[in-house]
PATILO-570867 format. One line per field, with one value per residue (C-alpha): residue number from 1; x, y, z; residue in one letter. Coordinates in steps of 0.25 Angstrom, whole numbers, plus 5000, padded with zeros to 4 digits. Layout:
num: NUM,...
c1: X,...
c2: Y,...
c3: Z,...
residu: a,...
***
This chain:
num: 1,2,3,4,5,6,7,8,9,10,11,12,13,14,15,16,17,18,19,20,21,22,23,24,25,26,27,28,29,30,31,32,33,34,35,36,37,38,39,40,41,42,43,44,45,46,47,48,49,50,51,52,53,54,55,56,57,58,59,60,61,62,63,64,65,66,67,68,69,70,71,72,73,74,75,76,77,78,79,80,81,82,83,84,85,86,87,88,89,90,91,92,93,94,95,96,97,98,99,100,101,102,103,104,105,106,107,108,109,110,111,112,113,114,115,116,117,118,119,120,121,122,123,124,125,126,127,128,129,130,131,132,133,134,135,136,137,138,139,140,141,142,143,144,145,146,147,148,149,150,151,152,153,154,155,156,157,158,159,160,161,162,163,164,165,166,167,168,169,170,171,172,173,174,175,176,177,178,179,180,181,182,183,184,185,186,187,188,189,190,191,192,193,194,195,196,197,198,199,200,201,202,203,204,205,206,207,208,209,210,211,212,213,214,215,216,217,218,219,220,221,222,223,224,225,226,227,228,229,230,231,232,233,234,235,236,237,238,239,240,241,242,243,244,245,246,247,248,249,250,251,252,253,254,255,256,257,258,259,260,261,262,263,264,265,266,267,268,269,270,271,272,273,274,275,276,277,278,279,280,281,282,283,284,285,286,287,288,289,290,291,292,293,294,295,296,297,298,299,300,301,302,303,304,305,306,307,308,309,310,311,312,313,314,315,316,317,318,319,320,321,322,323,324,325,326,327,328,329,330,331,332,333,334,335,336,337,338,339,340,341,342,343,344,345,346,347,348,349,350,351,352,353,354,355,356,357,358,359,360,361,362,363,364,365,366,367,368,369,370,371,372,373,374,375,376,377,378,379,380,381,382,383,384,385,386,387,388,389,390,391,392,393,394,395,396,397,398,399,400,401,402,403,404,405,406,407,408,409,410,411,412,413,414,415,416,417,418,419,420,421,422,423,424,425,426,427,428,429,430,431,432,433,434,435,436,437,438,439,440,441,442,443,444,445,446,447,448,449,450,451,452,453,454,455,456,457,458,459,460,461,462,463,464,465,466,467,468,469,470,471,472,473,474,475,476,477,478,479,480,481,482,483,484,485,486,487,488,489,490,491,492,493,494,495,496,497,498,499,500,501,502,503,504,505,506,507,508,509,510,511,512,513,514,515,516,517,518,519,520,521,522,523,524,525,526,527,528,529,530,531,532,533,534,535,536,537,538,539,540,541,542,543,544,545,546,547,548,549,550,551,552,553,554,555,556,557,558,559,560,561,562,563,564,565,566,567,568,569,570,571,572,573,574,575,576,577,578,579,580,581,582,583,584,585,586,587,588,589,590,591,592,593,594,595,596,597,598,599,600,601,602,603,604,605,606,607,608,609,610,611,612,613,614,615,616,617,618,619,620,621,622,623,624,625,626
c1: 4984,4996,5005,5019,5030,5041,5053,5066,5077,5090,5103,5108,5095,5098,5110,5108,5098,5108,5118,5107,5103,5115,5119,5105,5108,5123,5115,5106,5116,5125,5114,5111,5124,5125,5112,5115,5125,5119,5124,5116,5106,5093,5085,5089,5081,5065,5057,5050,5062,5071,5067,5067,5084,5087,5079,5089,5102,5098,5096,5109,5116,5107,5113,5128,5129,5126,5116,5112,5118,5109,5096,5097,5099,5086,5078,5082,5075,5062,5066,5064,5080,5080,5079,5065,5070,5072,5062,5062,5077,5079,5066,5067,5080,5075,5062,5072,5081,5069,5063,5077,5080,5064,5068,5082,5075,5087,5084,5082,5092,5088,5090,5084,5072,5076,5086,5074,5065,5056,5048,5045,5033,5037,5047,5037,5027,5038,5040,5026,5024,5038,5033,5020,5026,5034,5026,5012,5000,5000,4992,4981,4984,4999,5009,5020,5017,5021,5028,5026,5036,5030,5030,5031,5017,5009,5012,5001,4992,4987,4980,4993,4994,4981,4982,4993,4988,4976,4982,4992,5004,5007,5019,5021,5037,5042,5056,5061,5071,5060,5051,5051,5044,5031,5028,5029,5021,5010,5013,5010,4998,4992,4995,4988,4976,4975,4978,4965,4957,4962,4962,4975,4990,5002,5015,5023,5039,5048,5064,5075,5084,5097,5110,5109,5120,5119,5126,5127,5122,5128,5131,5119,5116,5112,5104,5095,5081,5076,5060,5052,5040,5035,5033,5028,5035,5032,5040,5027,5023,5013,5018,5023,5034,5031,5038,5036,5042,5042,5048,5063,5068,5054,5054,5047,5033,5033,5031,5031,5044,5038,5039,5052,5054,5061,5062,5059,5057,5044,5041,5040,5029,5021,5019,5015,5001,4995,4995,5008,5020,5034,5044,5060,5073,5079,5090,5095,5088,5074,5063,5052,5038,5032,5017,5012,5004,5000,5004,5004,5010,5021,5025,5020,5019,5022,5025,5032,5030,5045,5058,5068,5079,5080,5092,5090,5090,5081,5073,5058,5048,5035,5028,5011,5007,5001,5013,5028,5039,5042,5055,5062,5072,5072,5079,5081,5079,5078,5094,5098,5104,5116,5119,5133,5135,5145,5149,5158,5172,5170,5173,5165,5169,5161,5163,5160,5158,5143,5150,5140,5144,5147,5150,5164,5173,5182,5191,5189,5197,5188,5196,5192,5194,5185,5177,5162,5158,5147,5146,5137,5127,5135,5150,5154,5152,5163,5175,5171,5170,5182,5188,5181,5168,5155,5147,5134,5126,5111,5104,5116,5116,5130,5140,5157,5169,5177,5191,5195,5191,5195,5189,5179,5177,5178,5178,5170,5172,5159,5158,5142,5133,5128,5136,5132,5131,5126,5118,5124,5114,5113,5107,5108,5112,5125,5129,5142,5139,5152,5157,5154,5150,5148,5136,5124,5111,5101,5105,5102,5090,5084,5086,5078,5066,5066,5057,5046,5047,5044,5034,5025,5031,5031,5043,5059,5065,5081,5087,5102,5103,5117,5120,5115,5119,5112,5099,5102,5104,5091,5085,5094,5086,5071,5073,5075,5066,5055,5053,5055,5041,5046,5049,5063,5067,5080,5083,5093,5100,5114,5123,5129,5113,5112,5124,5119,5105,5105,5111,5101,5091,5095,5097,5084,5075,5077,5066,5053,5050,5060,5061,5070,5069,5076,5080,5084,5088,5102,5103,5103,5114,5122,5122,5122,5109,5113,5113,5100,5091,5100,5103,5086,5085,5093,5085,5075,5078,5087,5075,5065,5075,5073,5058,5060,5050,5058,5051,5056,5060,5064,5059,5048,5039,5045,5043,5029,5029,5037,5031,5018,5023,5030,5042,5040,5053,5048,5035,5045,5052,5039,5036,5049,5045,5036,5046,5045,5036,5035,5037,5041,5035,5043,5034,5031,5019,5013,5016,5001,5001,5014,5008,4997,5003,5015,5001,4998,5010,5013,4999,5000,5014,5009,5001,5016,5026,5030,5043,5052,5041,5032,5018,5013,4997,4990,4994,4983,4995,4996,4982,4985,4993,4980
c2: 5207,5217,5216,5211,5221,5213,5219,5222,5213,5215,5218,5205,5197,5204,5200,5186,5186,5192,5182,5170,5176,5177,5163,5158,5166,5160,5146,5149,5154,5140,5131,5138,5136,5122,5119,5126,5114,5101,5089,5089,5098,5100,5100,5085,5083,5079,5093,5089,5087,5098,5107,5096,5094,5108,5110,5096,5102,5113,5107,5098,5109,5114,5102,5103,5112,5112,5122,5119,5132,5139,5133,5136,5151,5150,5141,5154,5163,5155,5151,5137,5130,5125,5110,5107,5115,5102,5103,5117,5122,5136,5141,5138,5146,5157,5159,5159,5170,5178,5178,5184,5194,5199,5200,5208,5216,5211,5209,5197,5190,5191,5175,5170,5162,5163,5150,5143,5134,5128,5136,5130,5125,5117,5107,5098,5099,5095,5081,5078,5078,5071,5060,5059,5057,5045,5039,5042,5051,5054,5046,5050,5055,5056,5059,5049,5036,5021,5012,4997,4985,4974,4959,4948,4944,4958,4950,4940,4946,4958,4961,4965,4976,4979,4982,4990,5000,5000,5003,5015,5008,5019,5015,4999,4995,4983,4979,4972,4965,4956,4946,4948,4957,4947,4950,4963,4966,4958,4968,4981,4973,4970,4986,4990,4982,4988,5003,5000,4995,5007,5018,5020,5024,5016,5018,5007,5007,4996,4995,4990,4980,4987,4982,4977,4972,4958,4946,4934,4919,4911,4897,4891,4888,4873,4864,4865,4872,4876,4873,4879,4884,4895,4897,4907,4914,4903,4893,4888,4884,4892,4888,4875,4876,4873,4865,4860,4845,4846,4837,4835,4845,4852,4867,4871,4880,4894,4894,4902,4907,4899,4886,4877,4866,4854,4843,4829,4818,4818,4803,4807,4819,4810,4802,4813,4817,4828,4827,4816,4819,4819,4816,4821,4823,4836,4839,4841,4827,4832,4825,4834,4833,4837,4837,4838,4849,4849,4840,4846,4844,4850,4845,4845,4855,4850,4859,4857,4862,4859,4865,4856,4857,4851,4847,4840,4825,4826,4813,4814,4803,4801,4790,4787,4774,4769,4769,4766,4777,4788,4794,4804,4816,4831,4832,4848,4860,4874,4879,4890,4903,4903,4917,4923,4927,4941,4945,4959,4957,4945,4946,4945,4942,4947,4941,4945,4929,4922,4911,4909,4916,4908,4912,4914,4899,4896,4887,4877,4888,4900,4906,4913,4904,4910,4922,4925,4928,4931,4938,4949,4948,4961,4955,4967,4977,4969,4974,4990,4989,4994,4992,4999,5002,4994,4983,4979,4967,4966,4978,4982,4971,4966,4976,4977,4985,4979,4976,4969,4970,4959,4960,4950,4951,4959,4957,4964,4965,4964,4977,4976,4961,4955,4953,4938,4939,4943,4935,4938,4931,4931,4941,4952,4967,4971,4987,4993,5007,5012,5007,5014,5002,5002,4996,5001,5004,4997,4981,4975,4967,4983,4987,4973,4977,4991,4988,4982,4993,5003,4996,4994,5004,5018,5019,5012,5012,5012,5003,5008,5019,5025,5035,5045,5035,5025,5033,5037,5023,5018,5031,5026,5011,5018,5025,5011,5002,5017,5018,5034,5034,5027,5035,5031,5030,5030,5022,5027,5014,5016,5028,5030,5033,5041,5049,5051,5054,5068,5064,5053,5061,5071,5060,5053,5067,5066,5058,5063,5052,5053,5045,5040,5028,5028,5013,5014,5000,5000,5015,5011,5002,5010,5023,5016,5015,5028,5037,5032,5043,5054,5047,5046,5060,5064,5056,5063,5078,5076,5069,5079,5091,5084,5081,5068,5057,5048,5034,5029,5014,5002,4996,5005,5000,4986,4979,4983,4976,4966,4962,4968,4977,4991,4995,5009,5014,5012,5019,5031,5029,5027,5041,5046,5040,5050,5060,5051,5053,5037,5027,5010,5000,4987,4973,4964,4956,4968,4979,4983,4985,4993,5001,5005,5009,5018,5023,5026,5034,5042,5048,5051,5058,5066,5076,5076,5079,5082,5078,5084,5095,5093,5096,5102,5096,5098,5089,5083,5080,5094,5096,5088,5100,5110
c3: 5121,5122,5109,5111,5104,5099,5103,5096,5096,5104,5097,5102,5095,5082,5082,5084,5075,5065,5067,5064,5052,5048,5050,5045,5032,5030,5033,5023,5013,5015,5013,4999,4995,4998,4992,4981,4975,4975,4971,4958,4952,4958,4945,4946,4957,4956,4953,4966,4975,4969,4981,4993,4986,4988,5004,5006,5001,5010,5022,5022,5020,5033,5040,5035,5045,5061,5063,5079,5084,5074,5077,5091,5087,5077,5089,5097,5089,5088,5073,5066,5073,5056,5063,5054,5043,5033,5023,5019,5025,5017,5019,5034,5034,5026,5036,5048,5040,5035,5048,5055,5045,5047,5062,5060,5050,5040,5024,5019,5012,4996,4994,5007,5003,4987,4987,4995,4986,4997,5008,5021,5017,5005,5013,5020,5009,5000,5009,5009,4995,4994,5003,4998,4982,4987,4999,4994,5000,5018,5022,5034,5046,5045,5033,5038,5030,5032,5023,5026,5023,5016,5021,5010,5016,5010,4995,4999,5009,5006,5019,5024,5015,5016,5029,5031,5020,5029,5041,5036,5025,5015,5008,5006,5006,4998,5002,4988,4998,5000,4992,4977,4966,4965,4980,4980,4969,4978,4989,4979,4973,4987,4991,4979,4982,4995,4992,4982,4992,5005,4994,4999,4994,4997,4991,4987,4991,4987,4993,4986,4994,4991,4996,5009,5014,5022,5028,5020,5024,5035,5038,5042,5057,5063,5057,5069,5071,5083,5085,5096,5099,5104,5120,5127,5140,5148,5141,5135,5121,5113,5101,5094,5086,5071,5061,5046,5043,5027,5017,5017,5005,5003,5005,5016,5013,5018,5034,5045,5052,5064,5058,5056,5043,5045,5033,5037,5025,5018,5020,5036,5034,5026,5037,5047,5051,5060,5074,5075,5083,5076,5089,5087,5094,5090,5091,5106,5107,5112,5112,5103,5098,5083,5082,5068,5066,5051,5039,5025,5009,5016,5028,5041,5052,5065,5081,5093,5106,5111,5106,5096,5089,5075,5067,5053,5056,5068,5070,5069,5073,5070,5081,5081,5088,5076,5067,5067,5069,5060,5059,5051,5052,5050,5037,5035,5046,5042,5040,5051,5047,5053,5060,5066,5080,5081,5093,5095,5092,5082,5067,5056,5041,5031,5017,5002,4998,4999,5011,5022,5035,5048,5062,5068,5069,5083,5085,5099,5107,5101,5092,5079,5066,5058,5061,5057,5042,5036,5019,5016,5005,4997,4994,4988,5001,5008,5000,5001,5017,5026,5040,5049,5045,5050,5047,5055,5053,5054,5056,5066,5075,5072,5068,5067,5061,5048,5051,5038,5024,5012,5000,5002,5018,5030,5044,5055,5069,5075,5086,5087,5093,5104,5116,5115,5097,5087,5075,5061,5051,5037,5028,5040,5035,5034,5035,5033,5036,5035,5023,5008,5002,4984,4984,4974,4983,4972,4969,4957,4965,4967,4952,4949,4959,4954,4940,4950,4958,4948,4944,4957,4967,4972,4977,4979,4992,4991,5000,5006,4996,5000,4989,4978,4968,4974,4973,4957,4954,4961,4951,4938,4942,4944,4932,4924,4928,4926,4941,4940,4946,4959,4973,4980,4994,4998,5010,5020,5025,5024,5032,5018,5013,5025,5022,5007,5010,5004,4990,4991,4993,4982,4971,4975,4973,4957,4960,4963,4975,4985,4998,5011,5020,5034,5034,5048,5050,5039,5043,5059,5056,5045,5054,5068,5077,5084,5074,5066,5072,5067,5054,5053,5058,5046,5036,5038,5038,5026,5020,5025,5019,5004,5006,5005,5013,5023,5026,5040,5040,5049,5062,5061,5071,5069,5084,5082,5066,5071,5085,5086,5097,5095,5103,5110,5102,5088,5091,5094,5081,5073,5078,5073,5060,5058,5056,5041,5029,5030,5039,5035,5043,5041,5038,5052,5057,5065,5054,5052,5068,5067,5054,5061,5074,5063,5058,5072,5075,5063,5064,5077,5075,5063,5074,5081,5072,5056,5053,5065,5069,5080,5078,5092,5091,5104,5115,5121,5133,5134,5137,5151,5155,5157
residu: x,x,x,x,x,x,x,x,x,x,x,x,x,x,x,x,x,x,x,x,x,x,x,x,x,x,x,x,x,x,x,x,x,x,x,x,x,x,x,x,x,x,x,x,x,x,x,x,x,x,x,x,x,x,x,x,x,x,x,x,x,x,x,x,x,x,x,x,x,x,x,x,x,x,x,x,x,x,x,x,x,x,x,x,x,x,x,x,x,x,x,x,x,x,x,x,x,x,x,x,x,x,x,x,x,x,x,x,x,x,x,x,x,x,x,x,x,x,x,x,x,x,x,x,x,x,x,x,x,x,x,x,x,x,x,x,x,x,x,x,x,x,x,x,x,x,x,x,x,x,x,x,x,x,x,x,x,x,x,x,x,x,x,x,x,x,x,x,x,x,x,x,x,x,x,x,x,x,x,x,x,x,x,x,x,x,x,x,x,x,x,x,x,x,x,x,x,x,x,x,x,x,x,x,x,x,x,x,x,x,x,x,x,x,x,x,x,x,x,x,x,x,x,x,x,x,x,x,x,x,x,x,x,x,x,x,x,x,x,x,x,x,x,x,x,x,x,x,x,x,x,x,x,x,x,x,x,x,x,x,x,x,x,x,x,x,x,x,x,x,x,x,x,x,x,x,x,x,x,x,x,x,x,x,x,x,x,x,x,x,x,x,x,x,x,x,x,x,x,x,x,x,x,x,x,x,x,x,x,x,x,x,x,x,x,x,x,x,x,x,x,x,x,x,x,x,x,x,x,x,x,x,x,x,x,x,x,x,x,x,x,x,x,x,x,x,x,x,x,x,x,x,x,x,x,x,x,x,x,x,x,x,x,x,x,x,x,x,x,x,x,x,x,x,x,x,x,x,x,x,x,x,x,x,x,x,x,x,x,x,x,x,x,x,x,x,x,x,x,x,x,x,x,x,x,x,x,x,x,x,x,x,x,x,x,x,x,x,x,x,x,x,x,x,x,x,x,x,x,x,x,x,x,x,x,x,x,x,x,x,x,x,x,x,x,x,x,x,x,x,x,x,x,x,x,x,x,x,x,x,x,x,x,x,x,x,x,x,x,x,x,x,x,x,x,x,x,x,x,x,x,x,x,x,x,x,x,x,x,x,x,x,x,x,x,x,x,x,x,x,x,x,x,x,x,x,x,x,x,x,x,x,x,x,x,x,x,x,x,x,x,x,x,x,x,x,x,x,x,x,x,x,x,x,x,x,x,x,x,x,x,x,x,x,x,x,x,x,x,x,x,x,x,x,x,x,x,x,x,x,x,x,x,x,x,x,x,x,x,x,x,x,x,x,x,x,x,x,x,x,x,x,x,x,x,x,x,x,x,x,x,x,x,x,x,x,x,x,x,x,x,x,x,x,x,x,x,x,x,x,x,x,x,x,x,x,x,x,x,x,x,x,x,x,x,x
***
């Protein structure tokens, strides 16, 4: 083969080549000297985070300014374009500038490479030891891991952890909104049984409830339940409708959410055998059927095949051939939750008092008497709100402008429902995105959780962390109750923790475990459904600049959790999820079947891509092409 002599470069090539060294140097030279001033001293950092707070300071100052111009003049020249350059950002600069001096036969600049602590090498490395500190060993086959939610069912059956350790669970996540110190402690013993018996690791993660912001109880809705069975498409029953006749003013045993309680005096039960048939009027006057079922110490079960309607005070007959008839009356019927229907255009009160909300009051002709209020579970945000910002109501669904403030209420015009309305119910979230509200970040229900927490976990999960002072406090509380030993996970739920990331980040690192979640189902809402895959995309290169392992969270794969069935669009963002050092499964009946497809997927991608760089494998498509 003949050898190829390189040519010289044209006068007009030197000198564009000259002018992007010089802009790379200057470049260069600015990110220095804004690194070179933090807000605190490094030395306060973690030994082992020192270097990742200093390749961070770096690259926000990278992205301070806009560079788009410039790395289409690098792509030009066959150099990296500085678009995967998070993880080690000075030493990827220098290799660029060394490599362009090289070419113009310039000098080196004495200090390029000196003010660089990290070579390219060291970035990556320095996230995987990162991640694996905080979220335990990589498991087989793929470095992503998974973080499982768990149900309040897991504290008495075992199998259930058991069996999603088995099929690929590497972090368990206790939410400490939920059930109480005793179950959990089930939860961690019944993990620990079954890491004994796999040989496994699992880390253990445990989330503070924070101050979540929610709407407060409502007037109750008609003393009427709606019984029905369950038909099929055609109209026809496959499924009775279940119900549980207890004693009048007993409490009901636990039950199914498929089965309705309705008191009726205790002398009637008594008399109640299996197979009779309890007749009844409900209460649009139909003529309906009960068949006893079951009869037990506490009641009796009994189905129907026909839809009714049952108000307290409904007549019940008992009628055999061989005896007289029985009578009695429904005495109590589970109390409705009453709800609020918005529409656009209507007004919302929001008050600080505990009063239970109620819908809007017309007068005969329609007019406004009163409108809709509702009070939120944190009086004290409602004085520190404004006119114009925004308030949405559960999960986004329902959302308004404030036009007035008093101290102990405000009122919102509603901008965002349903044509025909929208259900406001009680103990929905409430986000005021725009408004800087005072409120500390760890409750005093999170300082009580935290000695249990340091005692049995690995690691404490933050919930709507919106500041560096939230971050020392949660430290100042570890600190106390001995739990130095623990990791911390900041999540990112708020557009004001969004905003502060980078402080965050650089207040969290005085500890040597060091986490983020992406809680994308506050942070949709808080920065708008839009401009939730930027906001993500952001998350993750800031994090990936520090070294610091993101966990990808919310509506993971929920459809196929939830429903047994996976809709195509979360199979796409379960791939994205990837671009994670762990992924968070949330809890539902099918959540093994949706673990072990996650498993599935995340294996599979790890042939594909790392982080935001494609790994070219051979295609066995582009074989087809011979």
């Amino acid at each position: 083969m003949d050898e190829i002599t390189p040519r010289a470069l044209t006068a007009s090539e030197i000198e564009y080549m000259g002018e992007l060294l010089e802009d790379l140097t200057n470049l260069r030279d600015s990110l220095c000297s804004i690194a070179a001033h933090p807000p605190f001293s490094l030395n306060e950092l973690d030994s082992g985070y020192r270097i990742s707070a200093e390749n961070l300071l770096h690259y926000l100052a990278l992205r301070r300014q806009d560079i788009r111009l410039l790395q289409q003049r690098l792509v030009t020249l066959g150099f990296s374009s500085l678009g995967r350059s998070e993880s080690c950002v000075l030493p990827t600069l220098d290799i660029i500038i060394r490599t362009l001096s090289l070419l113009l036969g310039q000098p080196l600049k004495a200090d390029c490479g000196e003010t660089s602590t990290i070579t390219i090498q060291d970035g990556p490395l320095l996230l995987l030891q990162h991640s694996k500190e905080l979220l335990g060993a990589t498991p087989e086959a793929r470095n992503v891991r998974i973080m499982v939610t768990m149900p309040t069912e897991s504290a008495q059956d075992p199998s259930i952890i058991r069996d999603l350790l088995k099929v690929g669970m590497n972090c368990m996540r206790i939410n400490c909104a939920h059930d109480d110190p005793e179950t959990w402690l089930k939860m961690i013993n019944n993990l620990q049984t079954a890491k004994e018996e796999f040989g496994q690791s699992c880390q253990v993660f445990m989330d503070l409830g924070g101050p979540k912001i929610r709407t407060g109880e409502i007037e109750p809705g008609p003393h009427v339940v709606h019984v029905h069975p369950k038909r099929n498409e055609y109209g026809i029953t496959v499924f009775p409708a279940r119900i549980l006749l207890v004693p009048e003013g007993s409490s009901a045993p636990e039950i199914s959410n498929n089965q309705t309680v309705f008191g009726v005096p205790k002398s009637f039960l008594q008399k109640l055998k299996r197979f009779d048939e309890i007749r009844l009027l409900d209460a649009r006057h139909k003529s309906r059927k009960w068949t006893v079922v079951e009869v037990s110490d506490f009641g009796c079960r009994v189905e129907s095949i026909k839809t009714c309607y049952v108000v307290p005070g409904t007549p019940l007959q008992l009628k055999e051939k061989q005896r007289p008839k029985i009578t009695a009356k429904i005495t109590s019927v589970p109390k409705q939750p009453g709800f609020i229907v918005l529409r656009q255009g209507d007004c919302l009160v929001v008050t600080a008092d505990s009063n239970a909300g109620h819908s809007k009051h017309l007068d005969t002709q329609g007019n406004l008497v009163t409108p809709a209020t509702i009070s939120c579970t944190m009086p004290e945000v409602v004085s520190q709100v404004h006119p114009g910002e925004s308030v949405w109501f559960d999960d986004g669904k329902i959302g308004g402008v404030i036009e007035k403030v008093e101290t102990d209420r405000f009122w919102v015009k509603i901008q965002h429902a349903r044509p025909e309305g929208s259900k406001l119910r009680a103990g929905k979230g409430m986000n005021l995105p725009d408004s800087q509200l005072n409120v500390s970040s760890l409750t005093p229900t999170d300082i009580s959780h935290l000695t249990f927490i340091a005692k049995h976990a690995d690691a404490v999960q933050m919930s709507f962390v919106n500041s560096a002072h939230d971050v020392t406090l949660l430290d100042e509380a570890l600190s106390r109750v001995k739990g130095d030993h623990l990791g911390i996970v900041l999540k990112i739920e708020t557009r004001r923790g969004f905003e502060n990331l980078p402080s965050m980040l650089l207040t969290a690192m005085r500890r040597p475990k060091v986490g983020v979640m992406i809680a994308r189902g506050d942070l949709a809402v808080e920065c708008g459904y839009e401009r939730l895959a930027e906001v993500q995309e952001e998350i993750l290169s800031v994090c990936e600049a520090a070294h610091v392992p993101v966990i990808w969270a919310t509506q993971v794969l929920e459809n196929l959790a939830q429903k047994g069935m996976p809709s195509r669009a979360e199979i796409s963002d379960a791939v994205m999820a990837h671009r994670a050092e762990c992924v968070m499964l949330n809890k539902g009946p099918h959540v093994i079947e949706a673990l072990g497809v996650l498993d599935s997927i995340l294996k599979r991608m790890e042939q594909h891509q790392t982080k935001k760089r494609a790994l070219l494998r051979a295609l066995r498509l582009a074989q087809n092409g011979r």
